[in-house]
N, C-alpha and C positions, 0 to 999 in steps of 0.2 A: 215278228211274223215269219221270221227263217228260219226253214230247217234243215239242220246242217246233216242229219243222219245221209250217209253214203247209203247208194243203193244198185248202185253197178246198170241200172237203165239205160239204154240207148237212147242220145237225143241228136238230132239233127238241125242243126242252123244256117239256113237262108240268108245270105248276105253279112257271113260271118266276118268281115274285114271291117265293115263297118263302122259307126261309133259306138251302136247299140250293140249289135254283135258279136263283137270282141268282148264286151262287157257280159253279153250274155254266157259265151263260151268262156271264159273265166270263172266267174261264179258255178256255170254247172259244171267244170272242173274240181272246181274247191268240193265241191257236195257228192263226189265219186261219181257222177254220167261219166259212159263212155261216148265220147265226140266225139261227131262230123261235123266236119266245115265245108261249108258249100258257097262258093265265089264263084264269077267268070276269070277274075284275074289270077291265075296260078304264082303269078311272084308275090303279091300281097297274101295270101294263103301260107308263103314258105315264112313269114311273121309270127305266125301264131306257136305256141307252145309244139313241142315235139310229140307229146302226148295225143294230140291231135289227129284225127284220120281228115285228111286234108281233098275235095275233090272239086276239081274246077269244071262248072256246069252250064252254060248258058241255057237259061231255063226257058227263054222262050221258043229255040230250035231245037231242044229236044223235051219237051212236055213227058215222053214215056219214062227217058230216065230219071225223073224227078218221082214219079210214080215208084218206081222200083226201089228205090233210097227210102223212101218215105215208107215201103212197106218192110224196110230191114230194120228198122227203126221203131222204138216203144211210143215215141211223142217226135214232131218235128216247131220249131221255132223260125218263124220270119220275121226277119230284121231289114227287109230291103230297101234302099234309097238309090231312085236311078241317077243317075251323074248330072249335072246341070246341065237344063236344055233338053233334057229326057225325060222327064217328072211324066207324061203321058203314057209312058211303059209302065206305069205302077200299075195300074188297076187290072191288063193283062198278063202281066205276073204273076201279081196276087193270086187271081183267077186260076191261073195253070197249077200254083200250089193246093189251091182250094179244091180243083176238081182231082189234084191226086191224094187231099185227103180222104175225099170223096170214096173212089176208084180202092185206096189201101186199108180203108175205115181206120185211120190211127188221129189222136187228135193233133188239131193246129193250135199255134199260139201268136197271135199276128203282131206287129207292132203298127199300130195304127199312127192316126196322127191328132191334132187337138183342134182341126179347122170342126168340127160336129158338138165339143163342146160347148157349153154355153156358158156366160159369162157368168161370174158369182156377182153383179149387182143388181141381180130383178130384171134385167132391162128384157132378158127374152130374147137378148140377141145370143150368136154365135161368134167364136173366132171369128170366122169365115165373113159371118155378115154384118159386124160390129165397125160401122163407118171409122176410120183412119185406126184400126186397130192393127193391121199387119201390114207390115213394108209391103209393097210391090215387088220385093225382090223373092217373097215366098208365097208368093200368091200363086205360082203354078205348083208347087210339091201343095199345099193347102186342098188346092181345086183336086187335084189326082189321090189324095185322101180321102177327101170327100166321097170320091167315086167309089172308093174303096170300102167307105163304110158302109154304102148302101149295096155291093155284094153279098155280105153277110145273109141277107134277107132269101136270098135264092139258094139259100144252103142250112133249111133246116136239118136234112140228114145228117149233116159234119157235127162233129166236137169241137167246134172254133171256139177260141176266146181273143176276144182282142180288146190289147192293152193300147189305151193311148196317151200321148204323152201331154204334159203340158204346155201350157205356151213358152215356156223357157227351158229347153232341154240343153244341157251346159257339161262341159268340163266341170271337177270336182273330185271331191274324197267322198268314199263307199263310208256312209253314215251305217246303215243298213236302220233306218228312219225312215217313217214315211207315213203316210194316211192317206187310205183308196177311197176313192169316189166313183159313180157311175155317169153322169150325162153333162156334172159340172165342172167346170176350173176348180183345183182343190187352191186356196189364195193360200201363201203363206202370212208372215205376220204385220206385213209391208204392202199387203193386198195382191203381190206378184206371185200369180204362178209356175213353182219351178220345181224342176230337180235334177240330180246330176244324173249322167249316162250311168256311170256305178250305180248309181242307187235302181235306177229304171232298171238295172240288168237286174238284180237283187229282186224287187217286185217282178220280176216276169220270170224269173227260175222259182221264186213262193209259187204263183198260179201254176205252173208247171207241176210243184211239186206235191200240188193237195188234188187240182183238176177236179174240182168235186161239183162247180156248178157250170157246165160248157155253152157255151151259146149267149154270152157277155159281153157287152160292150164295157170295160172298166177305163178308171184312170187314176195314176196317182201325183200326187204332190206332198211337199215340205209344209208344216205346220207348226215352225218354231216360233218361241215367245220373243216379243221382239227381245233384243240387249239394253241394259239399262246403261244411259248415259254415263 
């Protein structure tokens, strides 16, 4: 599904320190964008590649200049996850990004989350509401996702696309492997759905790079056969 042809595009990344982030800004490296990295922390920002136009924003006290970035820019990518004990700022983030897509007309690429997915066994349930399916320990980034996804809905104007992840988003190797899905858990071959940050950055620079159908809720996961004994 990659394509690697360069194309010298301006992309801009939202919570580029990240673990999606980083992996996002990597990959659209690899594929010739010209990056921005966008953090509040300026010392985790001096991390990333030197290639990098690097600028530390805190997006919720200045809304305008996020607006202005987002309009120097061809596409912008959100990657955000607020710090533990913060997960409540997500959906007001979100927000100030969405309304300076809005405000810039340029498209968004969100990183979502997988509490809206529904389970691959029939049951009808969700992440979210699938009795002892998520520790309690993610139950508030889940809930603030949640919120997140139903944004979308007040912003038919935008070119949003947002990618959600599975239930097991993980350290790993850039397979560049994957199979997208739209409202379900893609299961791999062990019924777990997963995939690595590499790979998710991979699928979210693909959407970025084709942008042909906007206004998406997607998700992707791993589809391998299992290994033989």
């Amino acid at each position: 599904m990659t394509n690697t042809a360069p194309h010298n595009r301006k992309i801009v990344v939202f919570g580029a320190t990240g673990d999606v982030g980083r992996e996002v800004v990597t990959e659209a490296l690899l594929r010739g964008y010209q990056v921005t990295a966008i953090a509040r922390d300026a010392a985790k920002l001096s991390a990333l590649p030197e290639t990098v136009i690097r600028q530390s924003i805190d997006i919720l006290a200045d809304p305008q200049q996020v607006t202005k970035v987002l309009a120097e820019h061809d596409v912008a990518v959100s990657s955000l996850r607020p710090a533990p004990g913060q997960e409540r700022l997500l959906p007001e983030m979100t927000k100030v990004l969405l309304d300076a897509a809005r405000q810039s007309r340029k498209p968004i690429f969100v990183t979502g989350g997988a509490a809206t997915l529904k389970l691959a066994d029939g049951s009808g349930h969700t992440v979210l509401t699938a009795p002892d399916f998520l520790p309690d320990s993610v139950r508030p980034i889940a809930e603030a996702c949640e919120q997140v996804d139903a944004l979308f809905d007040q912003y038919d104007d935008v070119q949003w696309t947002c990618l959600r992840p599975p239930a097991m988003l993980i350290p790993g190797e850039k397979t560049r492997h994957y199979v997208r899905g739209t409202d379900t858990l893609v299961p791999d071959h062990d019924g777990v759905a997963r995939i690595s940050y590499a790979d998710f950055g991979v699928a979210m620079v693909d959407l970025v790079d084709t942008n042909d159908s906007p206004q998406q809720r997607l998700t992707v996961g791993y589809q391998n056969k299992a290994k033989a004994a």
